[in-house]
N, C-alpha and C positions, 0 to 999 in steps of 0.2 A: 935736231939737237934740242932745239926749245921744248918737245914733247918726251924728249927723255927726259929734261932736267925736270920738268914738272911731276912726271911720274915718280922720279928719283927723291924729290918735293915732297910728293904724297905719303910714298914709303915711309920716308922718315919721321912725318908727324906720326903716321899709325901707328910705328913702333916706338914711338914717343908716349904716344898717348896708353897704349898697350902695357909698358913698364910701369905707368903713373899708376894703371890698375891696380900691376900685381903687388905696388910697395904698399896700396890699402888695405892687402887683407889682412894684415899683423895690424889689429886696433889698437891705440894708443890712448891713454887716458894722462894729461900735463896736471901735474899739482903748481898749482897759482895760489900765493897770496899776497895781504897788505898787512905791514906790518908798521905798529906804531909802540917804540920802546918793545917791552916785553909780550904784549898784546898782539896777535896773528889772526888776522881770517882769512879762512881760506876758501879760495874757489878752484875746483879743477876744469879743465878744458876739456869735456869729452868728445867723444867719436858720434857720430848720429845714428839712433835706433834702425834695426831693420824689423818690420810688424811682422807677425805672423799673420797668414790668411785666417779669420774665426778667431781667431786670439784676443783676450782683454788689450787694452793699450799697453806697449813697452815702458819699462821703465829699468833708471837704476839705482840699486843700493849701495850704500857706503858701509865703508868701517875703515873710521883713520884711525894711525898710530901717531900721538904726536912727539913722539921719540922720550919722554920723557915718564913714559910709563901710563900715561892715560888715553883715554881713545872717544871717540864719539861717532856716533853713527849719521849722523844729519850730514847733509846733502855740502851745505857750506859753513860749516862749523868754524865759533871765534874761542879761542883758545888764549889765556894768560899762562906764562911761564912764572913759576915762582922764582928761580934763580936764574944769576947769568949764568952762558955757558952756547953749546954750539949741540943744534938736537938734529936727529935726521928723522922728518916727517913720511909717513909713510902711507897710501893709499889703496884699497882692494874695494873694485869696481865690479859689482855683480848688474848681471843684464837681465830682467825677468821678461818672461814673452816675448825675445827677443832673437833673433833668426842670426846672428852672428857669435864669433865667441867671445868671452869676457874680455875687456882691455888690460892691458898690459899697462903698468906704470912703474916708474923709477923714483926710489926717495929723492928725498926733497931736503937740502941742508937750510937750514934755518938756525941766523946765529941771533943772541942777545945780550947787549952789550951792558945795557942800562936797564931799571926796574924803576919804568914810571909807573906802571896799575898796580895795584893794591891786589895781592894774589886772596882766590878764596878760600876763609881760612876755616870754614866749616869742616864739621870730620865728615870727610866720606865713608860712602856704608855700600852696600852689597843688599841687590832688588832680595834679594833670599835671605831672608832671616839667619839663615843658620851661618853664613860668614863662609861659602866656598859655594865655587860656579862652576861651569862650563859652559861657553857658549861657541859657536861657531858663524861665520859671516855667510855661507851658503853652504847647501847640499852637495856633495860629493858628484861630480861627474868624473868618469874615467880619463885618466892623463889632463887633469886641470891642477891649477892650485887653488887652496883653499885654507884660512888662518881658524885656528883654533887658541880663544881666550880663555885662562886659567884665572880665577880671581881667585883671593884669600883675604883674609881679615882675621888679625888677631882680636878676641873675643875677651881674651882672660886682662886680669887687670895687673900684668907686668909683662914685662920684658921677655917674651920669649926668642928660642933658636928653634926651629922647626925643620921640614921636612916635607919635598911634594913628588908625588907617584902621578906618571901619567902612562898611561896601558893602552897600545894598541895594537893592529892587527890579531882580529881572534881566529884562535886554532880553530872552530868551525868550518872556516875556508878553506880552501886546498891552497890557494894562494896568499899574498901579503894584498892589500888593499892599498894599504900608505907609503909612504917613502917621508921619514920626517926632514925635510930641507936645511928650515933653521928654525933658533929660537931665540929671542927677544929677550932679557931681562934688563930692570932699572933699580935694583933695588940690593946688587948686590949677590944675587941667587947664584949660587957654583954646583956646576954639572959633577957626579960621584958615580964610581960606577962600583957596582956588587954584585958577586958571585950569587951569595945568599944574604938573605935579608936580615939584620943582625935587629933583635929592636930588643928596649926594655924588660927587666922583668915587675918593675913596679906599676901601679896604677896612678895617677894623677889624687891626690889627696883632696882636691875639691870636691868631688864627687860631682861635676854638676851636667853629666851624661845620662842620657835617660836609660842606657840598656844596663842594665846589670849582668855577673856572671854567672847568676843560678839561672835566668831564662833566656842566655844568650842562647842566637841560632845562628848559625850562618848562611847569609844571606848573598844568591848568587846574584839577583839582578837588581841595581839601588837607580830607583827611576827618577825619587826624591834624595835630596839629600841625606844622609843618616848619618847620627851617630854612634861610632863603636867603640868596644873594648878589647874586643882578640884580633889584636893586628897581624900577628902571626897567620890567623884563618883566614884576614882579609886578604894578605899578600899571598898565600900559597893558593886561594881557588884563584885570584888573579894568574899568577904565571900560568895554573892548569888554563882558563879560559884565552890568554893572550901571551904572541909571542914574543911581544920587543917592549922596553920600558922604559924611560927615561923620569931620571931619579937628581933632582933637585935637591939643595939644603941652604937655610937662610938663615942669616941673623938677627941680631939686635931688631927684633920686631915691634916697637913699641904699642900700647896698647889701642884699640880699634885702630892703628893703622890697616889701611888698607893697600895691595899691592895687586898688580897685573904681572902676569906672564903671557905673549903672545911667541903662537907655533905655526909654521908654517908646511902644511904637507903637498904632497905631489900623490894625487892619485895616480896607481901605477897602471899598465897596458893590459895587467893579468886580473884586473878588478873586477870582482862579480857584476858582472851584464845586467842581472835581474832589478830592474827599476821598479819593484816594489818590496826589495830587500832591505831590511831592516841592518843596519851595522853600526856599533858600539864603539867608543873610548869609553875608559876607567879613568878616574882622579882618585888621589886617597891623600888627604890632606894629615898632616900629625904636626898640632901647634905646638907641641915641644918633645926634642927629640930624649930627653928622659922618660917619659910615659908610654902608654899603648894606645892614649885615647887620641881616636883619628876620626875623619868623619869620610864619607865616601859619595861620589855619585857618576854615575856614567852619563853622557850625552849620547842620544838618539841620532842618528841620522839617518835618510831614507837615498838609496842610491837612486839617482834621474836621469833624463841625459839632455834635460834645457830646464832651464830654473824660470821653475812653477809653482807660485807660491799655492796652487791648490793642485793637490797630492795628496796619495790616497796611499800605501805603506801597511805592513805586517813584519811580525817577528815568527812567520811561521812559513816562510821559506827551504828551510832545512829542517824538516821535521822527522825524528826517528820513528818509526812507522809501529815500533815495541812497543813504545814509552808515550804514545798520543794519548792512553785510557789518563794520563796523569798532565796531562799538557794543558795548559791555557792559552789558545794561541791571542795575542793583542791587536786591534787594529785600531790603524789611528787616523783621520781626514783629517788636514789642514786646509786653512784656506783664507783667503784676504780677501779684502773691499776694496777693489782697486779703483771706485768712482769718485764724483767729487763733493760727496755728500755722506752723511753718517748712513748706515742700514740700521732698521729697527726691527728685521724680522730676518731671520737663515734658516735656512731649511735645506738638510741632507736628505735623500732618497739615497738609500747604500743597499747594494744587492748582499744578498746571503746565501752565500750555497748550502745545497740541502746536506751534508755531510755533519754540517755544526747544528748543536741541539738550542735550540733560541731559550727554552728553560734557563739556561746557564749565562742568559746573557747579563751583564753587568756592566755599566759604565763606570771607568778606571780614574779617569780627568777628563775636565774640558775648561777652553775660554772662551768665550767671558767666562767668570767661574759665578753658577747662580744656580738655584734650586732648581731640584727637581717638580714641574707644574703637579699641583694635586689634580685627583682623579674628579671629572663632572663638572666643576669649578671654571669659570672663564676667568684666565689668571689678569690680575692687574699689576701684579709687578712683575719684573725679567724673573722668566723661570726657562728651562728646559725640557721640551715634550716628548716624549720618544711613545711612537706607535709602531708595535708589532706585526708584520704582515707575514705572510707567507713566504713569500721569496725576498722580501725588505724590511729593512729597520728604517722607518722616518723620526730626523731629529729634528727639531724647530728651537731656535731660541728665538722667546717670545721676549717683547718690550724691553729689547737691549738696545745701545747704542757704541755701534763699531764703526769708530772715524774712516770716513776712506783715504787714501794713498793722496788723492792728488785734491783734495780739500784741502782750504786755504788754513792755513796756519799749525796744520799737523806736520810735524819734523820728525817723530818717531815713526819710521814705517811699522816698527814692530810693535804699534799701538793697534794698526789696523790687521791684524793677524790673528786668528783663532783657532780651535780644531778641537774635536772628539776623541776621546779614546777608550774603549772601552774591549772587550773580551770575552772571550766566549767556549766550550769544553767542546770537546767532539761526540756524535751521538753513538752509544754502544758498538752499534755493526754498521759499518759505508765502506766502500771499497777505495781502496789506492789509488786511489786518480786525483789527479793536480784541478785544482780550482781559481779559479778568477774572479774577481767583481772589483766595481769602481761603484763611484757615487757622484749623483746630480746634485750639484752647490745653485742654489735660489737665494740670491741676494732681494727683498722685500719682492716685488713683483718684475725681475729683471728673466732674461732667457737663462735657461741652464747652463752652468758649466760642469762638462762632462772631465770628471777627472783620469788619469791611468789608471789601468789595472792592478790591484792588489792580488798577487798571486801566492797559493800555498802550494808545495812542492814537500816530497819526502826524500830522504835520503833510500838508495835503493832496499839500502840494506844486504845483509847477506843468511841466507837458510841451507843448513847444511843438514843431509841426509839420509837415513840409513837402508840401504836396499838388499834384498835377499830374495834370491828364488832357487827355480831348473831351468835348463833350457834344452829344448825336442828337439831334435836333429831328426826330422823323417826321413833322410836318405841315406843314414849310418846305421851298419848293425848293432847292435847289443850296445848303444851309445846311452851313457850317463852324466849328465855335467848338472853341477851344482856351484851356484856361486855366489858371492855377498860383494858389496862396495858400498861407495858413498857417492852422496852428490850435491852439486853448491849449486844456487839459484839466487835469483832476489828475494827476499822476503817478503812473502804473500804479494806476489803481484796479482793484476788485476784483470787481465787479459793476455798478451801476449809478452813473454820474456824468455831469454836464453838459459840454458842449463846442461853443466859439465857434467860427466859422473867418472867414474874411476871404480872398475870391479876384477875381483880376480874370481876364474872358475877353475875347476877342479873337471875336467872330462876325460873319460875312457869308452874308449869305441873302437872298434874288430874293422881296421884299415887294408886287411886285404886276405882273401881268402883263396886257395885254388890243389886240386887235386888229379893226379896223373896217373894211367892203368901200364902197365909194362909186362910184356910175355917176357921170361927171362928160363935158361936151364942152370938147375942146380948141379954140383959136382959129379950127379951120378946120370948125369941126363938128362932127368927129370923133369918137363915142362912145368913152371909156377908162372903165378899172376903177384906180381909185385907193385904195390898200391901210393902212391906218396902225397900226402896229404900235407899242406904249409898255410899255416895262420899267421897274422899280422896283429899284435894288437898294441895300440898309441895310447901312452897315457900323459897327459899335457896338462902341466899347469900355465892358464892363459891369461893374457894381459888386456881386457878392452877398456877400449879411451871412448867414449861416444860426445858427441857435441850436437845440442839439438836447440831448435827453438818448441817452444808450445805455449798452447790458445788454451785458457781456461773455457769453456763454454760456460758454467753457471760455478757453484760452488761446491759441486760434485763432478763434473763433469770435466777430464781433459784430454787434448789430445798433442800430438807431439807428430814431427818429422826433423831426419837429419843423419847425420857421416855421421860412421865410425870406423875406428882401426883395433883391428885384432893383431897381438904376436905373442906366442908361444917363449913364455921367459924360460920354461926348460920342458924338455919334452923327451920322452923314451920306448922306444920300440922295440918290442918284443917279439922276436920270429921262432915259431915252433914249425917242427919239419916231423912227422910222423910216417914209419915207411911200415907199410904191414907185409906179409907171404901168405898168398894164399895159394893151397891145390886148383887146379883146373878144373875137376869137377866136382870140389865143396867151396864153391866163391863165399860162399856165407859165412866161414869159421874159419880167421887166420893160424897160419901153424905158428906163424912167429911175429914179432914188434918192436921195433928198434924205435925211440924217440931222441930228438937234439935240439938245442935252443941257441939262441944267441941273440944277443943285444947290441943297441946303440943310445948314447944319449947324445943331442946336442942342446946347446941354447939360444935363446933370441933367434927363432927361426918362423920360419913358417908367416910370414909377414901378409895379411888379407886387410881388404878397406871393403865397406859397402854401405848402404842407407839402410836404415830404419824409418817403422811406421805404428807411433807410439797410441795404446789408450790407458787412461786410470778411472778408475770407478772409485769415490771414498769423498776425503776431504781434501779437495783438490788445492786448495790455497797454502793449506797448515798443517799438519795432523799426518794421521795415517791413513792409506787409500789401498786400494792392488790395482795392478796393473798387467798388461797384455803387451807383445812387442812382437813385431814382425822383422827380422835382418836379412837383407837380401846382400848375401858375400859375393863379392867379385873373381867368385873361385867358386868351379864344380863341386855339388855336394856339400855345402856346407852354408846352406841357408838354413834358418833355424827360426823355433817361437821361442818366444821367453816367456816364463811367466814369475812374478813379483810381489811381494809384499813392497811397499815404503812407507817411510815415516820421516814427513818433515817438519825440525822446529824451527 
């Protein structure tokens, strides 16, 4: 007994200690603080880093809401409340190089009874000049959450009512990326919803927007912020580029007031996989809803699937394979100092595949923002170097100073964050094929950090076809068949791709032949030779389906194999029966000749399957080629060649 119970003993801890496990993996992050009067700082409690093997050290970022419309990003942020009142604090815990998933946390009520501190009474501003943001608290992973911050600031010197557009999931993707959860306002902002977008016909009599409407253009991608005037252009290519919108309106805005909007999304399960896929929101701000004049910007983000502050990203994932001679594609490296010291040197090493023409290359932005180093020159102030290689672009920023993450007295993480972005055209002629490259981050004389891969991809596209030939039948008599169709394929593939075709032919050929000698007496006696001669002859119009894959060998050269189905959508046969008489001993000259016919038609008959074995000589990618075909039918006698013109656009 004593040796069960101990066992029984044992059990029990282990499935003790086993459930203690499993209630760990939901991480938990407790907002903590101390509060004196109106005056709050807060500390949160978090969960413990798990490192990655080869990884810089773990860390986490913040982004509080302190219910009252304002936020900060520091670790442990003290916050004054300007009025009494009862606010719900709110916390999102990002993990970087960190082997676990983000923690989870719960608002935080925080009430204020009394107003001991002296609230600050400075006017707040907005880091952008222009008075409209977007930012985001981390990169997009699949089935995460993640806050998206809308700032605004009225600029004009009265009172206005406005108006805020945020745009996302874009029609590019076959599916939705986001799921918008919730949204946040403190300032009065009421959710509208519209059919269509009604706006002004006047302009703002200030005039004091820099685009005018003799050189407006529209503009599909706003990296910066901008100011516009045809709100109408703005909001119809937005619907054309995204599908869902959420459409805000505000009031009594007084002047530089500034205001937060925070959103919360749920990336969905159907979210582009590709983690160096580049995906967009849209903002479109309009400081008064009497005017046109709005200002616009989208936020970048780069899809991951562990939050890395150095990441490597393109907007040329989905590239139309037509439209590349006109394309710029962008790429951009990020990357932090996550040491405990400033860096005074970076240096990217970033591959370049051979398809992009380095000619074209141009850098877009970067930070730190500082000149480009002159040519020969040993620079002495922060400049940025970029050396051309063969298979590399080296960027250096020279005699900069990037605080690092866990340096003493740095509170902005996003003071120690940088990156490059710059662009590049594609060369005349490269083939369809998907590219990759990352880049080596050298923080002053530290080991590399190898970033993920930037990958460019095309959509397949679709090339539809005109085909035309004969096709030989060598084991049918007096056989004719001519036919045309079409056919869909990917657009200019590269090597190996699938391709439908659909043709109807037109054949006639002598289906069956036979003649028969008969001694026979005519009325007076007379021994005769009676001759009966019966032809067959099919005339079909045919239905082929073929389904093939093929191998470009060069850019002349292809070849093909694959099924097909033949059936005869109507088909009719014609029987001729010829009876001659001839004497016994002149077989050569009939005395007499009776002829009689008769017909049948059916349809959808005659039902055949077999393989083909394709070549084309021409322009095998695009264009027009001729081609050669071998069908081997699953039915006697009816194997045949083809031969073809094509022309594909």
């Amino acid at each position: 007994m004593k040796i069960l119970f101990r066992l029984f003993f044992l059990f029990s801890v282990v499935s003790y200690s086993q459930s203690k496990v499993k209630d760990t993996v939901t991480r938990r992050a407790i907002i903590g603080y101390i509060q004196t009067g109106n005056q709050v700082n807060f500390k949160p409690e978090l969960p413990p880093l798990i490192p990655i093997a080869g990884a810089p050290k773990p860390s986490f970022s913040y982004l509080w809401e302190m219910g009252d419309g304002t936020y900060s990003k520091e670790a442990e942020p003290k916050h004054v409340y300007k009025n009494k009142g009862t606010y719900h604090a709110r916390l999102a815990v990002t993990n970087n190089y960190d082997n676990g998933k983000p923690p989870t946390t719960r608002p935080k009520k925080v009430v204020v009874n009394n107003i001991s501190s002296p609230a600050n009474t400075a006017i707040a501003s907005i880091a952008d000049p222009s008075g409209f943001t977007l930012q985001k608290n981390c990169d997009p992973i699949p089935e995460e959450e993640m806050v998206v911050i809308l700032s605004y600031q009225n600029q004009e010197n009265y009172v206005s009512n406005g108006k805020l557009y945020l745009f996302y999931n874009e029609t590019q993707f076959k599916h939705n990326n986001f799921e918008l959860v919730d949204f946040r306002t403190h300032a009065g902002e009421r959710e509208v919803k519209e059919n269509a977008f009604a706006v002004a016909n006047e302009n703002n009599d200030t005039n004091r927007f820099s685009v005018s409407t003799e050189n407006y253009k529209p503009i599909t991608k706003y990296a910066n912020t901008t100011n516009e005037l045809d709100l109408e252009t703005t909001l119809a290519l937005a619907k054309k580029e995204y599908r869902q919108v959420n459409i805000l309106e505000m009031d009594e805005m007084n002047p530089n007031e500034v205001r937060n909007i925070f959103y919360t999304f749920k990336t969905t399960p159907e979210m582009l996989k590709d983690t160096s896929a580049t995906v967009t929101m849209r903002g479109v701000f309009v400081p008064n809803r009497s005017y046109k004049n709005h200002k616009v910007k989208n936020l970048e983000m780069e899809i991951v699937t562990s939050h890395d502050p150095n990441k490597m990203g393109s907007n040329g994932s989905f590239i139309n394979y037509r439209l590349v001679r006109f394309k710029r594609v962008n790429f951009k490296t990020r990357f932090q100092n996550n040491g405990e010291g400033p860096a005074r040197m970076i240096r990217l090493e970033t591959d370049i595949p051979d398809m992009f023409d380095k000619k074209t290359f141009q850098i877009e932005d970067m930070y730190p923002k500082c000149p480009i180093c002159p040519k020969d020159e040993v620079p002495t102030t922060s400049c940025l170097d970029t050396i051309i290689k063969q298979k590399q672009i080296f960027f250096t920023f020279k005699n900069i100073y990037l605080p690092g993450s866990n340096q003493k007295n740095v509170h902005e993480k996003d003071s120690t964050k940088g990156f490059v972005k710059y662009s590049m055209k594609f060369n005349k002629d490269f083939h369809k094929v998907n590219t990759r490259s990352r880049t080596a981050i050298i923080f002053d004389k530290n080991e590399p950090i190898l970033t993920n891969y930037a990958t460019t991809r095309f959509q397949p596209g679709i090339s539809i076809g005109a085909k035309a030939g004969y096709n030989y039948y060598p084991s049918l008599n007096n056989s004719t068949s001519y036919f045309a169709g079409a056919t869909i394929s990917p657009f200019k593939s590269y090597r190996f791709y699938w391709q439908a075709e659909l043709a109807n032919s037109l054949h006639n050929y002598q289906s069956g032949s036979s003649t028969s000698n008969e001694i026979i007496q005519n009325a007076n006696g007379v021994r005769q030779l009676q001759r009966t001669t019966t032809t067959t002859e099919t005339t079909s119009l045919n239905n082929e389906i073929p389904v093939l894959i093929r191998y470009n060998i060069n850019n002349f050269i292809g070849i093909g194999t694959g099924v097909q189905a033949n059936i005869n959508a109507s088909e009719k046969q014609e029987q001729n029966t010829k009876t001659e008489l001839y004497e016994t001993d002149k077989p050569s000259f009939p005395i007499s000749s009776t002829e009689q016919s008769m017909s049948s038609k059916q349809n959808f008959s005659n039902f055949k399957t077999g393989l083909l074995f394709d070549l084309t000589i021409g322009a095998a990618r695009i264009g027009p080629s001729l081609g050669a075909r071998y069908v081997i039918n699953f039915k006697e006698n009816f194997n045949y060649f083809q031969f073809y013109g094509i022309w594909k656009f």
